[in-house]
C-alpha positions as a LaTeX table, in Angstrom:
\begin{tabular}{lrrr}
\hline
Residue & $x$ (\AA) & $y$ (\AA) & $z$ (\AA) \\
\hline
Unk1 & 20.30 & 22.25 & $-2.08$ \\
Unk2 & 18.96 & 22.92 & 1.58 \\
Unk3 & 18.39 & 19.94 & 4.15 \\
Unk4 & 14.92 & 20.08 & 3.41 \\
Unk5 & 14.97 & 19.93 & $-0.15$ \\
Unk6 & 17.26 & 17.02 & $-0.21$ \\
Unk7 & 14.76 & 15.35 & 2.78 \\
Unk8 & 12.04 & 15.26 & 0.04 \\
Unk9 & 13.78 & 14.18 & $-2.62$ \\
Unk10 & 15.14 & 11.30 & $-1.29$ \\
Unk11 & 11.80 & 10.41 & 0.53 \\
Unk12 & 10.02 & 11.23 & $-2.69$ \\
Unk13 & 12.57 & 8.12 & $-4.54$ \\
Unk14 & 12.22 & 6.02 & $-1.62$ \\
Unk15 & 8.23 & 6.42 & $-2.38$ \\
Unk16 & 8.91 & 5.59 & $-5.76$ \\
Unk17 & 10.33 & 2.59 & $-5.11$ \\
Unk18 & 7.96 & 1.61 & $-2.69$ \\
Unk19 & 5.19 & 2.09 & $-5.68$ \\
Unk20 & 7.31 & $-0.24$ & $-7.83$ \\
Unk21 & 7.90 & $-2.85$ & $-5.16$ \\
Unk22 & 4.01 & $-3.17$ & $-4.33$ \\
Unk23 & 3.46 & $-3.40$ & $-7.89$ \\
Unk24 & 5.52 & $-6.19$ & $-8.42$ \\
Unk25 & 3.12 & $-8.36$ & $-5.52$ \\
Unk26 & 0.02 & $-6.57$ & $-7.49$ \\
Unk27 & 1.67 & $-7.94$ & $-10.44$ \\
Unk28 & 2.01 & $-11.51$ & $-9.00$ \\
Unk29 & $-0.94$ & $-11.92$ & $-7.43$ \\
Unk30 & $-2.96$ & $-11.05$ & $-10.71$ \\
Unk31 & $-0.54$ & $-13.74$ & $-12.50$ \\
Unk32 & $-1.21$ & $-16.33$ & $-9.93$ \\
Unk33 & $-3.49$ & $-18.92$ & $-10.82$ \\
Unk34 & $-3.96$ & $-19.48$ & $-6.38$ \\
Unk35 & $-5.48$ & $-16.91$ & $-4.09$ \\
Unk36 & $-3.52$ & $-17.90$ & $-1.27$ \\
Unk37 & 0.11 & $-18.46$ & $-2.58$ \\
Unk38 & $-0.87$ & $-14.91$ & $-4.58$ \\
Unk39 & $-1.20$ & $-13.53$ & $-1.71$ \\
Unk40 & 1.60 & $-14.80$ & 0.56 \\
Unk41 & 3.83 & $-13.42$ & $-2.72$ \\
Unk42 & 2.42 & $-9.89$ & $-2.47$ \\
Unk43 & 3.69 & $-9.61$ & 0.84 \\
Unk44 & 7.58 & $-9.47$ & $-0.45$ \\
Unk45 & 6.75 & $-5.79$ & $-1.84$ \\
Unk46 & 5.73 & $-4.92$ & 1.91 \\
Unk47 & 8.91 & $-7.00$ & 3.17 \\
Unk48 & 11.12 & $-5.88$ & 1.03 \\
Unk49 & 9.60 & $-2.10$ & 1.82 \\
Unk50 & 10.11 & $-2.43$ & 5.50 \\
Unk51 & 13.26 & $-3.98$ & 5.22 \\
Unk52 & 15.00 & $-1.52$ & 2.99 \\
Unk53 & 13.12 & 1.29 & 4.74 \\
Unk54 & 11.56 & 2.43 & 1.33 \\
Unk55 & 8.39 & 4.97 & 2.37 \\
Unk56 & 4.91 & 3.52 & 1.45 \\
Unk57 & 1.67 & 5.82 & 2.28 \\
Unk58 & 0.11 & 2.54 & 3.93 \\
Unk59 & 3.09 & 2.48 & 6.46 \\
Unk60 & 3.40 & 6.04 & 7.36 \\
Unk61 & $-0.46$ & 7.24 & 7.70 \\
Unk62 & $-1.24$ & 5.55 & 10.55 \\
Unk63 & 1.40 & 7.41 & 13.14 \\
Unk64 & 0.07 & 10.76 & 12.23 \\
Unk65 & $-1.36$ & 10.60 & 15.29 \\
Unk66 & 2.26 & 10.42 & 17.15 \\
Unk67 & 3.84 & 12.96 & 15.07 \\
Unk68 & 4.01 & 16.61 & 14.20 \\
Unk69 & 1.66 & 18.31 & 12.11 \\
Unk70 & 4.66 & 18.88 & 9.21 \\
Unk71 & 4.97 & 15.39 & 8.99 \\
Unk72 & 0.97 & 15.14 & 7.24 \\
Unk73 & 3.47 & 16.77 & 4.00 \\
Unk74 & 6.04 & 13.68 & 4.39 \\
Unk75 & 2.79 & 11.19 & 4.09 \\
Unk76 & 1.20 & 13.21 & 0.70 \\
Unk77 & 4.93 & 13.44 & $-0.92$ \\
Unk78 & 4.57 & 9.74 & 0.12 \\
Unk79 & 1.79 & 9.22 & $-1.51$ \\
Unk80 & 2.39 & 10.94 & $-4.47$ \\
Unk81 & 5.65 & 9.18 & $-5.24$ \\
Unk82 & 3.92 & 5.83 & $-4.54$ \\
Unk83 & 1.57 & 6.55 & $-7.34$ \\
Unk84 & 4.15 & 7.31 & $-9.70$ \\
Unk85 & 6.25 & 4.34 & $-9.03$ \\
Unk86 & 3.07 & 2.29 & $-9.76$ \\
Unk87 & 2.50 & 4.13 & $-12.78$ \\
Unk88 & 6.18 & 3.20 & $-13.99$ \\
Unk89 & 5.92 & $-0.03$ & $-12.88$ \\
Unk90 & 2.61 & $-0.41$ & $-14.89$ \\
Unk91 & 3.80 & 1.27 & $-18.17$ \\
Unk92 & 6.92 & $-0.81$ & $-18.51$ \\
Unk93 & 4.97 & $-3.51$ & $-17.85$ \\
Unk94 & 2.97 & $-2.87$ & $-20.71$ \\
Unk95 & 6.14 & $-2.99$ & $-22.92$ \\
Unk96 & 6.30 & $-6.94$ & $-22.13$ \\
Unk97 & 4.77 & $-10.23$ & $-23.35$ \\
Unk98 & 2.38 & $-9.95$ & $-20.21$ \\
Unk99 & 0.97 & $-6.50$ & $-21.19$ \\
Unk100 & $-2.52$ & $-8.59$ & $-22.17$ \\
Unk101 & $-2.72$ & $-10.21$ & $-19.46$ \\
Unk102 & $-2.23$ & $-8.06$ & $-16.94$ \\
Unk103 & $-4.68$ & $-5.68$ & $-18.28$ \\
Unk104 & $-7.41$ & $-8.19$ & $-18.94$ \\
Unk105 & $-7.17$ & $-9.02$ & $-14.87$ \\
Unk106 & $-6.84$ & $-5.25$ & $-13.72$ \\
Unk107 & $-9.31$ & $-3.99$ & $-15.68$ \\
Unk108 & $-11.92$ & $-7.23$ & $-14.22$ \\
Unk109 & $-10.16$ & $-6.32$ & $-10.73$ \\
Unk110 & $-10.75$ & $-2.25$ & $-10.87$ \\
Unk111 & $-14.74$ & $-2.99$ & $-12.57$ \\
Unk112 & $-15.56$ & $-4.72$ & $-9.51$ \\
Unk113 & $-13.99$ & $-1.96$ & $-7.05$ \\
Unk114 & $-15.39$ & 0.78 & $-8.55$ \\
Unk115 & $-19.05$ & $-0.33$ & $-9.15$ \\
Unk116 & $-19.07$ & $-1.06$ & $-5.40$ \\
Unk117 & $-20.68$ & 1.82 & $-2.97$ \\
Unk118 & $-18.63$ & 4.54 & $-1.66$ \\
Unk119 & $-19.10$ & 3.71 & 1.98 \\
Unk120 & $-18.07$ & 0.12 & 0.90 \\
Unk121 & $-14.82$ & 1.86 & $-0.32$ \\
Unk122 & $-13.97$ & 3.55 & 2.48 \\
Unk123 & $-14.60$ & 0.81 & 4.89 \\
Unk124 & $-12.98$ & $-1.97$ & 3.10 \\
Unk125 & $-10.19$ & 0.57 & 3.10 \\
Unk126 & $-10.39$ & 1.19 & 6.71 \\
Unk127 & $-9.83$ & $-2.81$ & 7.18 \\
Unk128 & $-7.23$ & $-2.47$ & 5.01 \\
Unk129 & $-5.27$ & 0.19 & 6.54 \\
Unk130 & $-5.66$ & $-1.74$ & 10.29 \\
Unk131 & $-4.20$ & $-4.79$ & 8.84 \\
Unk132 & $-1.30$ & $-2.63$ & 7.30 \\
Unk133 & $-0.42$ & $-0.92$ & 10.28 \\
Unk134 & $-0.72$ & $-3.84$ & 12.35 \\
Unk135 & 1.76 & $-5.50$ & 9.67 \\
Unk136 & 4.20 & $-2.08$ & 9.48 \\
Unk137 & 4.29 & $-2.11$ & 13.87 \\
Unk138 & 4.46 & $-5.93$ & 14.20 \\
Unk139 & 7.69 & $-5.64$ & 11.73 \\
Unk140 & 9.01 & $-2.76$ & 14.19 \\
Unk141 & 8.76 & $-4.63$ & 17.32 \\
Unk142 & 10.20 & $-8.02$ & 15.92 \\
Unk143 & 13.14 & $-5.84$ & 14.73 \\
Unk144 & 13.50 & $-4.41$ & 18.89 \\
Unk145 & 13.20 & $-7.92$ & 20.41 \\
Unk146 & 15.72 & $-9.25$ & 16.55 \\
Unk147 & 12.54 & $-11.83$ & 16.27 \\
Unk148 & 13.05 & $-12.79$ & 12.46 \\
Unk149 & 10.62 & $-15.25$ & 12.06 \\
Unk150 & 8.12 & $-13.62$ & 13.43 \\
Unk151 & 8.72 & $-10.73$ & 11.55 \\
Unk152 & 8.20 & $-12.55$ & 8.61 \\
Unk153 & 4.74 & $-13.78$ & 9.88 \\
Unk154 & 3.88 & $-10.22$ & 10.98 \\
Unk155 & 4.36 & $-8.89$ & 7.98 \\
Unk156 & 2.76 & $-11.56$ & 5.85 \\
Unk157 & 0.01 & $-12.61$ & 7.49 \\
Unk158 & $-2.34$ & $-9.43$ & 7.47 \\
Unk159 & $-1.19$ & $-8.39$ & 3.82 \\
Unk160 & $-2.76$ & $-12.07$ & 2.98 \\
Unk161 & $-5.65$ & $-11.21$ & 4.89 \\
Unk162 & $-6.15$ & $-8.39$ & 3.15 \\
Unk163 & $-6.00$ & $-9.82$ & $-0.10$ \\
Unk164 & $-7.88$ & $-12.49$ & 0.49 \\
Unk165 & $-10.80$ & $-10.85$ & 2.36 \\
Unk166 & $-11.02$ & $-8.36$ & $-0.85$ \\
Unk167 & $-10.38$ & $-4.99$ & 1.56 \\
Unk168 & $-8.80$ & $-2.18$ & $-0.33$ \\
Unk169 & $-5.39$ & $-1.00$ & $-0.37$ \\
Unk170 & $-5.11$ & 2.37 & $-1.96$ \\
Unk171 & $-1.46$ & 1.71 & $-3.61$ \\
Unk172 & $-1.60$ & $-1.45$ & $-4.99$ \\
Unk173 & $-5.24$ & $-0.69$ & $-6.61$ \\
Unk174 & $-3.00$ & 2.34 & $-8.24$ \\
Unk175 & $-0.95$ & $-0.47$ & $-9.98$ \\
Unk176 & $-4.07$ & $-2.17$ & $-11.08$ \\
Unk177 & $-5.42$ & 1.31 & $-12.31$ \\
Unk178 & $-2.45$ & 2.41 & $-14.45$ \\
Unk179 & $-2.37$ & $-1.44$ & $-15.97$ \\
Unk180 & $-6.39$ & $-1.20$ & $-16.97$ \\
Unk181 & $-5.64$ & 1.94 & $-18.15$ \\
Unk182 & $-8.48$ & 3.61 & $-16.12$ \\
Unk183 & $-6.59$ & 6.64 & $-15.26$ \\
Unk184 & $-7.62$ & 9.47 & $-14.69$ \\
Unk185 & $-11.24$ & 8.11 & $-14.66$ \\
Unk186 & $-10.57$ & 5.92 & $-11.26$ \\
Unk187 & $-8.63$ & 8.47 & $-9.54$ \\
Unk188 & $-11.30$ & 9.43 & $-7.23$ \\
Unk189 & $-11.93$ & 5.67 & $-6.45$ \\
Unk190 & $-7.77$ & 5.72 & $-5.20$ \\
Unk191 & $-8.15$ & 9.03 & $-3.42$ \\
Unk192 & $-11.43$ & 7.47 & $-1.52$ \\
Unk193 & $-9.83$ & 4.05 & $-0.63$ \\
Unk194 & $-6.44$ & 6.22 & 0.90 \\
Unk195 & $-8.94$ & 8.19 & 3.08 \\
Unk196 & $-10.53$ & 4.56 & 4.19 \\
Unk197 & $-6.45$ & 3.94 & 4.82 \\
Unk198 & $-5.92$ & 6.52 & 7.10 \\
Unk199 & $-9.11$ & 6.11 & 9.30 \\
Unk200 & $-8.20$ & 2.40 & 9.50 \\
Unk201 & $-4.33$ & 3.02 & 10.12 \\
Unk202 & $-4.70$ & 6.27 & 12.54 \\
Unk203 & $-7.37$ & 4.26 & 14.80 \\
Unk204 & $-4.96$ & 1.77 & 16.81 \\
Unk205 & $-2.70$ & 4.51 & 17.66 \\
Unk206 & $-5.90$ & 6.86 & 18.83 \\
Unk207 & $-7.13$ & 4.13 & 20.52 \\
Unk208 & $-3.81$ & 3.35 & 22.79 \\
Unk209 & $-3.50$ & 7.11 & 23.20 \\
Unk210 & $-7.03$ & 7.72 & 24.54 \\
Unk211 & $-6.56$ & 4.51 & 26.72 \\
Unk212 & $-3.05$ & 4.82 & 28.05 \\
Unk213 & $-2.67$ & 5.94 & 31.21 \\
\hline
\end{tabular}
């Protein structure tokens, strides 16, 4: 097996478990009774993510910009393993004694996503993918300056804005399409919300580019 080859496998099963890790906060937050502690508890997939160095589509995207044009293939194998871990996550899921339950709140969660505009998509996506990269670079320069509680806030604090604001995050609306069982019909919803992603997470990094001198 070549370098390469064994590159994309293991980034392709650290995307997978990224997919399962951000479906275990989807899965929380839809079993929590209160928006706000749902929310802080999604952030552990991102923690945990970022702290095992796991590849998630929301935390790679946005430093296109600073990289090579090969590494656009790293973010779609990304994104493509983050999909199917969701889609794991959500099937064995499915086996247990929450199966009802989660569907009941997916399926209410993707109705109301889906019926909204496709401009709404995209920039509640955009939002989303700011708040991620801002979360993903906070956690990077905590880890530089060994600031531990302030990576914890970094890292939290948008993901619960996020949530609680409504804005769309393309991986953990995945989870919640593979537990309505809406798939394939809500793919193109997912495919427009990771496009409102990458315009949100690639324009910081434009920004500072343009304006550095």
């Amino acid at each position: 097996m070549s370098k390469n080859v064994r590159k994309y496998v293991a980034l392709s099963l650290n995307a997978v478990l990224s997919g399962i890790m951000i479906s275990v906060g989807g899965a929380v937050y839809l079993m929590c009774e209160n928006k706000i502690i749902g929310s802080f508890l999604f952030s552990f997939g991102l923690f945990t993510i970022v702290q095992k160095g796991f590849a998630l589509y929301t935390g790679k995207v946005g430093y296109i910009p600073e990289n090579s044009p090969v590494y656009i293939i790293e973010v779609i194998v990304t994104l493509i393993g983050n999909a199917a871990g969701t889609a794991f996550a959500a099937v064995m899921l499915r086996q247990t004694r929450f199966s009802q339950a989660l569907h009941e709140k997916a399926d209410l969660c993707m109705t109301a996503k889906t019926s909204d505009t496709i401009v709404s998509q995209l920039i509640l996506g955009a939002f989303c993918g700011m708040l991620m990269y801002l979360a993903v670079d906070n956690a990077k320069e905590c880890r530089i300056k060994n600031a531990d509680i302030s990576l914890v806030f970094g890292i939290s604090m948008p993901v619960m804005i996020f949530i609680i604001c409504g804005f769309n995050h393309s991986i953990a609306d995945a989870f919640y399409m593979f537990s309505a069982g809406t798939f394939p019909k809500d793919t193109p919803y997912i495919l427009t919300v990771a496009a409102g992603n990458a315009v949100g997470e690639m324009m910081i990094p434009i920004i500072r580019k343009l304006t550095s001198i």
